[in-house]
N, C-alpha and C positions, 0 to 999 in steps of 0.2 A: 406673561406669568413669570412669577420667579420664581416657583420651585422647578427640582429639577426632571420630575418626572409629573405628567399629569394624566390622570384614569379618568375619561367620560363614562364609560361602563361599553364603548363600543370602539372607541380607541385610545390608545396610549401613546402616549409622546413623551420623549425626553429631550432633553438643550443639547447633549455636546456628548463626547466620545464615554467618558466616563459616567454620566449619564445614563449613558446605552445599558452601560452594563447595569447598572440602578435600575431599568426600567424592565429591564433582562429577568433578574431577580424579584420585583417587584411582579409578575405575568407572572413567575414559577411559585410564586406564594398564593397570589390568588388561586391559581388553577389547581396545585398540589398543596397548600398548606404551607406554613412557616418554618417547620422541621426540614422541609426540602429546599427553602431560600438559606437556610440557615445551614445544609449540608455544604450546597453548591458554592456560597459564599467561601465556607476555609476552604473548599479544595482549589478555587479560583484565587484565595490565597486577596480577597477584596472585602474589604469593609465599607457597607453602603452610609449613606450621606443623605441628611436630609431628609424629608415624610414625602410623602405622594400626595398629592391635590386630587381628592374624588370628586368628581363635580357631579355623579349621579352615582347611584348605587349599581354594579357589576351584575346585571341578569342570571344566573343558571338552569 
């Protein structure tokens, strides 16, 4: 794959350190909302990179 995070709906993977945190953020949106990926990003003081590959829709 070359993005850098990938969502099956049952697990998530990222490539590499910064990544992590992209994948990090991307889980806090899913599960909390975009307001809450979007708090956590400025106070981590990180701007995420890239879209997320869903390869199935996220269950709830």
């Amino acid at each position: 794959m070359d993005q850098r995070v990938v969502d099956d709906g049952d697990l998530i993977t990222a490539g590499g350190v910064s990544s992590g945190i992209d994948g990090a953020l991307w889980l806090l949106e899913r599960e909390w909302g975009s307001a809450a990926a979007t708090h956590a990003e400025s106070i981590a003081e990180f701007e995420r990179r890239g879209t997320v590959l869903r390869t199935a829709t996220a269950s709830s």
